[in-house]
Structures are given as C-alpha cells and as structure tokens.
RODRENDO-546876 format. One record per residue: x, z, y of N, C-alpha, C, CB in turn; residue in three letters. Coordinates in steps of 0.001 Angstrom, whole numbers, padded with zeros to 6 digits, always signed. Glycine has a CB too. Example, Ala and Ser with C-alpha at 12.3 -4.5 7.8 and 13.67 -1.06 7.14 Angstrom:
+013190+007800-005690+012300+007800-004500+013200+007800-003300+011308+009046-004473ALA +012850+007080-002250+013670+007140-001060+012900+007870+000030+014084+005725-000598SER 
! end
This chain:
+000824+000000-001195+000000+000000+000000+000869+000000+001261-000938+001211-000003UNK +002103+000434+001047+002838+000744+002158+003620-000686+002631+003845+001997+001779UNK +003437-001432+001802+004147-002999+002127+003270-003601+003091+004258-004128+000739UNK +001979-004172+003249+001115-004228+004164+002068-003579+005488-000280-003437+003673UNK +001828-002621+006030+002462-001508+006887+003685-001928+007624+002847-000309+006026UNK +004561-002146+006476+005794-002972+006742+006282-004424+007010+006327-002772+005940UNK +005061-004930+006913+005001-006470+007226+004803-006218+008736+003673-007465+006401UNK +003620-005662+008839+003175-005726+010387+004000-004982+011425+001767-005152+010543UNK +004680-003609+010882+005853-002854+011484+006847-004116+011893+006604-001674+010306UNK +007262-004642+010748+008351-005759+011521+008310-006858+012139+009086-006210+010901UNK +006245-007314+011819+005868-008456+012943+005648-008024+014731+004302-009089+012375UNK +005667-006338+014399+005309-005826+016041+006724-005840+016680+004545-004040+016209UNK +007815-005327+015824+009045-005433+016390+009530-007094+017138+009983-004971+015146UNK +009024-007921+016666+008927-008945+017676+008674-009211+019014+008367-009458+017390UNK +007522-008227+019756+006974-008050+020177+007690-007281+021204+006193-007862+019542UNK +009276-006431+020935+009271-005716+021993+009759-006395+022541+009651-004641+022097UNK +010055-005286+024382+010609-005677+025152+011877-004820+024973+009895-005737+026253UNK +013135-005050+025323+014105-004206+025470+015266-005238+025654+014207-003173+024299UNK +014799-005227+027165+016024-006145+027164+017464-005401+028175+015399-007791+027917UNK +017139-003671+028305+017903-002855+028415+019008-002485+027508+017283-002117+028607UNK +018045-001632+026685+018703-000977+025414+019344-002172+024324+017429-000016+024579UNK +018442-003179+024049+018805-004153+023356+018817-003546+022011+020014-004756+023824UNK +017387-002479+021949+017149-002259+020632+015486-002118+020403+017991-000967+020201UNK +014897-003721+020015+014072-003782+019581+013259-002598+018439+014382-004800+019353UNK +012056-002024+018513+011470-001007+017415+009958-001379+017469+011748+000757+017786UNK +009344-002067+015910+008279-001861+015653+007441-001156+014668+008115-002612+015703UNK +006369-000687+015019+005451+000479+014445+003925-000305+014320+005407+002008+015643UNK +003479+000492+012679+002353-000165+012264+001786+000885+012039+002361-001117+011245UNK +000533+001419+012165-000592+002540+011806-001756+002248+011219-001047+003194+012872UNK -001753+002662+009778-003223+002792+009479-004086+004067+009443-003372+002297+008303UNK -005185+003453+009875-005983+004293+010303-007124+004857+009782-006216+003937+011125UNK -007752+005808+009538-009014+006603+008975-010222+005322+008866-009547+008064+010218UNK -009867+004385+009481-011131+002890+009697-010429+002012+008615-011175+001807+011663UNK -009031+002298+007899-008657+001304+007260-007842-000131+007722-009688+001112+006806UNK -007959-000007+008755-007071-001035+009616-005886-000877+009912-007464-001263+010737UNK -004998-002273+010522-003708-001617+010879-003437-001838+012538-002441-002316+009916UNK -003268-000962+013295-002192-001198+014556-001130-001326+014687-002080-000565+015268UNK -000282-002156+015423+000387-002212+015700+001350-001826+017168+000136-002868+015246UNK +002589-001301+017224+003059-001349+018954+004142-002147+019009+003544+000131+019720UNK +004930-002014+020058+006190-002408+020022+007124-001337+021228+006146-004116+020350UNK +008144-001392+021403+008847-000702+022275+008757-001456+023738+010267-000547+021706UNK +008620-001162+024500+008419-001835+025926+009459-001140+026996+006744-001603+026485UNK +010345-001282+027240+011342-000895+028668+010842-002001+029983+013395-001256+028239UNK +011294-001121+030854+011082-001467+032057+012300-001219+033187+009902-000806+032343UNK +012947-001635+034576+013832-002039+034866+014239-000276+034842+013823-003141+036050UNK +013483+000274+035727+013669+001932+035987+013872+002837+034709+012293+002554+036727UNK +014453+002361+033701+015102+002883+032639+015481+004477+032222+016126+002241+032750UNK +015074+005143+031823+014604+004855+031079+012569+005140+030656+015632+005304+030465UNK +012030+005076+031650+010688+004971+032133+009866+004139+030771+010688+004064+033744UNK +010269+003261+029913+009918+002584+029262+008952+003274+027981+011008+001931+029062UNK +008312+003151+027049+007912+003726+025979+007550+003070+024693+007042+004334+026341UNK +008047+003901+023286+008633+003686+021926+007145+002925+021353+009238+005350+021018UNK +007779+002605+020511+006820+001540+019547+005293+002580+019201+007901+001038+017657UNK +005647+003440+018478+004638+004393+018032+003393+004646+018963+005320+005669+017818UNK +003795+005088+020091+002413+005464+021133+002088+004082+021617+002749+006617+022648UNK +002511+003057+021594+001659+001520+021830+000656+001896+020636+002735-000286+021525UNK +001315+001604+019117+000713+002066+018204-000311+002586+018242+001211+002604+017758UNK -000061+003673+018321-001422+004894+018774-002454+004629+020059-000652+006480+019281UNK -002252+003842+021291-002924+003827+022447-003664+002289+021306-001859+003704+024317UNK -003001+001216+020672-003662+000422+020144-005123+000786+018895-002558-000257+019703UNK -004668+001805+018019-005257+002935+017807-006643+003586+018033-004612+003474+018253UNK -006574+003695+019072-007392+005028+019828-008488+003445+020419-006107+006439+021543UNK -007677+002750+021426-008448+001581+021447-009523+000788+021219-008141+001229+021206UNK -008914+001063+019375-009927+000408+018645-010694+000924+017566-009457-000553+018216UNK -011008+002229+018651-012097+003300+018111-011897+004337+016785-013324+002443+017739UNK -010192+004073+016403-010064+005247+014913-009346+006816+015542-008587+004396+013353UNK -009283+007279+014950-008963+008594+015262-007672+009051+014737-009965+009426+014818UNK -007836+008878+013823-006695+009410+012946-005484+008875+011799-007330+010145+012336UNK -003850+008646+011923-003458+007999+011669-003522+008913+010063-002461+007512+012577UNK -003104+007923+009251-003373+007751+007442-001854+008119+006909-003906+005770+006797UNK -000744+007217+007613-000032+006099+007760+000760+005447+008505-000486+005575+007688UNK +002176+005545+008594+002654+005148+009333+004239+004791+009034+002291+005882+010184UNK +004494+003103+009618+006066+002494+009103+006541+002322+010327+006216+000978+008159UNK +007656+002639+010497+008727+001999+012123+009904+001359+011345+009595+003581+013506UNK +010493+000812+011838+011409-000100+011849+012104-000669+013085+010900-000966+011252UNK +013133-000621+012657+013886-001058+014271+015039-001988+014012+014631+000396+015212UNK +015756-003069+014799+016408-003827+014171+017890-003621+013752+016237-004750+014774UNK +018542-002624+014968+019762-002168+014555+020107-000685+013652+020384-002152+015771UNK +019157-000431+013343+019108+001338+012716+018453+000795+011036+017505+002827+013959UNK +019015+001125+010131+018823+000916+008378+017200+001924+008496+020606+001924+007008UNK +017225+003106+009180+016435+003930+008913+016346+004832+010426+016902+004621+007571UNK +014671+004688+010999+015286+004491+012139+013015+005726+012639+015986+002025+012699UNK +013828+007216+012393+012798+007769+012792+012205+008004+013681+012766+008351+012587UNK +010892+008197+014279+010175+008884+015417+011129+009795+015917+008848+009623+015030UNK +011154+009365+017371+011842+010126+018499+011536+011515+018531+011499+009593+019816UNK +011601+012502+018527+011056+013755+018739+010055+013592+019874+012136+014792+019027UNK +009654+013260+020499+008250+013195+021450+007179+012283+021012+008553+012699+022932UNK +007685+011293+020186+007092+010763+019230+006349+011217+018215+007724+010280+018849UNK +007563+012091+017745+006941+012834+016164+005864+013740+016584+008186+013911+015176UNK +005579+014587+018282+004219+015126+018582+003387+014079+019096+004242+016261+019565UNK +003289+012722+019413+002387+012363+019689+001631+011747+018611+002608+011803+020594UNK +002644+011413+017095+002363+011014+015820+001391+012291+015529+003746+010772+014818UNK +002084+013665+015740+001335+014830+015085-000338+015107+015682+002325+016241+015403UNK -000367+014649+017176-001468+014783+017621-002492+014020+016760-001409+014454+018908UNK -002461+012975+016090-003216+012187+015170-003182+012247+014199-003184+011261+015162UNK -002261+012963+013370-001715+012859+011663-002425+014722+010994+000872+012711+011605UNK -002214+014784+010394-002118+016153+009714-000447+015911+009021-003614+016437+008356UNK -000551+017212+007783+000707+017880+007385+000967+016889+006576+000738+019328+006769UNK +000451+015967+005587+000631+014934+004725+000544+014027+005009+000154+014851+003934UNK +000359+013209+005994+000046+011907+007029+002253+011440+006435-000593+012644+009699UNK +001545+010030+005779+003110+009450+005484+003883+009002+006486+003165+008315+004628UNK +005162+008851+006581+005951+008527+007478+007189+007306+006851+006487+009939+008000UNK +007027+005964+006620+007620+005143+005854+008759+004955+007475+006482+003709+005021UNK +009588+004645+006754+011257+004360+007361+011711+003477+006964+012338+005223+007137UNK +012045+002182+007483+011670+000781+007119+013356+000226+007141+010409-000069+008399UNK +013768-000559+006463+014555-001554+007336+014538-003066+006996+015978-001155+007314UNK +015436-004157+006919+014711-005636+007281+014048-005839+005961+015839-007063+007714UNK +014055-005198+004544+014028-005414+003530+012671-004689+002903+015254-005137+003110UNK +011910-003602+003219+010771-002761+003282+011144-001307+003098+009778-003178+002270UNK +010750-000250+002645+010565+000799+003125+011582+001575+002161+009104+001155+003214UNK +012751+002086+002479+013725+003005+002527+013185+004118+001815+014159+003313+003859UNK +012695+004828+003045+012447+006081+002669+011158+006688+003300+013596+006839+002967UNK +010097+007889+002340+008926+008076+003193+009315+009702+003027+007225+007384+002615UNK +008555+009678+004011+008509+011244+004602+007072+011821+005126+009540+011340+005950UNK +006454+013140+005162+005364+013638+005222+005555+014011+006575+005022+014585+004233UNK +004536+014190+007837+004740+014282+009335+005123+016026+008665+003091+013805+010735UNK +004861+016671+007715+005642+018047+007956+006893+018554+007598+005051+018894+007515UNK +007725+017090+007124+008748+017011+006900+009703+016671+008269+008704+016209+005874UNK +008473+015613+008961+009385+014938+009743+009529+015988+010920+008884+013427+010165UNK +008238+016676+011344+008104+017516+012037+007725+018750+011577+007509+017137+012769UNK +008562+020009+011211+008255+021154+011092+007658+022229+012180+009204+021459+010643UNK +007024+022959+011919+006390+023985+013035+005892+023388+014730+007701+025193+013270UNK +005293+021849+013997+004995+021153+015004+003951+022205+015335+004639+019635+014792UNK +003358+021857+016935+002077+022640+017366+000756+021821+016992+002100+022917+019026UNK +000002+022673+016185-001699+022023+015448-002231+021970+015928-002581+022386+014621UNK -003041+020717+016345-004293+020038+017234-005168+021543+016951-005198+018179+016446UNK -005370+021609+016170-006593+022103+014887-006675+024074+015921-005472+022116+012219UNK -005287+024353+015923-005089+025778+016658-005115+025887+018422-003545+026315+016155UNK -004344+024673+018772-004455+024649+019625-005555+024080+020902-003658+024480+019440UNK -006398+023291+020154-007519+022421+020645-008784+022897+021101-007839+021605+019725UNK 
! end
C-alpha cells in the first residue's frame, strides 16, 4: 500500500521550488477519505521564509475536506532517507495519532517506516491539549 504513496511522494518532489537550498522534497498523505495529497517544498527569495513539503501536504489535505493523515512518504532528492523536520513532525502530529506510518523514501521506494511515536516522542496530544 505504501508504494502508491511513494510514487506520488516523488511525483510532488517535482513540483518543488528550491532554487535556494537546491534541495528539492516531496510528500504524499493518505488520508481517513482514502485519497492521496500531495506537497512540495516551496522557498522564497527571503530565505529562509519558505515551507517543507509536508504542510503543503497537509494544507492540500485539510483542503480537500479529510482530517486525518493514515499515512505518510517524503522523499527528497539529495538525502537516501530524508525525515520530517522537527516542526514538521508537530504539524504531522497535529493530524496523525501514535501509529500514523511514517515511510522514508529514496529514488528507489521506501527505506524505512517509522510510527509518528517513534518519529516524535512526547509530542504534545491534540486529544489533551484541544
């Protein structure tokens, strides 16, 4: 199921902009609706102001009316294995629970998966804090 994920993770990485960093990153989310989103990384001249593949992801997401991610592959072109940023991994957590997958992609499909309570420990819970 996670190949799907990874097709579209590396068709969004097309998609970015980074013509700063000169490090393209794309992110695919499925969602509680069964669908997939996609983001890409977007920079802008005022550097580093720009924002990561994942929350396109997620604003694409939210968008198109799902709530909650299932699911989730990044991929980036110069990194083998290439995880959610730490501000990332809470805006992933704001949508995921403790078992919500975390696939780690590179040009070939998915490396390695990880659980958002792996990726993020003693993150803060929508659920407590909301």
């Amino acid at each position: 199921m996670s190949h799907d994920l990874f097709e579209a993770a590396r068709g969004a990485m097309a998609f970015a902009h980074a013509p700063y960093s000169k490090f393209p990153v794309g992110a695919a989310i499925r969602a509680e609706d069964g669908k997939i989103y996609t983001g890409a990384n977007i920079e802008n001249l005022s550097f580093p102001q720009g924002w990561c593949a994942e929350p396109t992801a997620i604003g694409q997401m939210i968008m198109g009316g799902a709530k909650k991610i299932v699911e989730i592959a990044v991929i980036a072109e110069k990194l083998p294995l290439c995880p959610p940023c730490g501000g990332c991994r809470q805006k992933i957590a704001e949508f995921a629970d403790k078992e919500t997958r975390i696939y780690l992609c590179d040009e070939t499909g998915v490396k390695k998966t990880m659980t958002m309570d792996e990726m993020l420990p003693f993150s803060f819970e929508t659920e407590v804090l909301g």
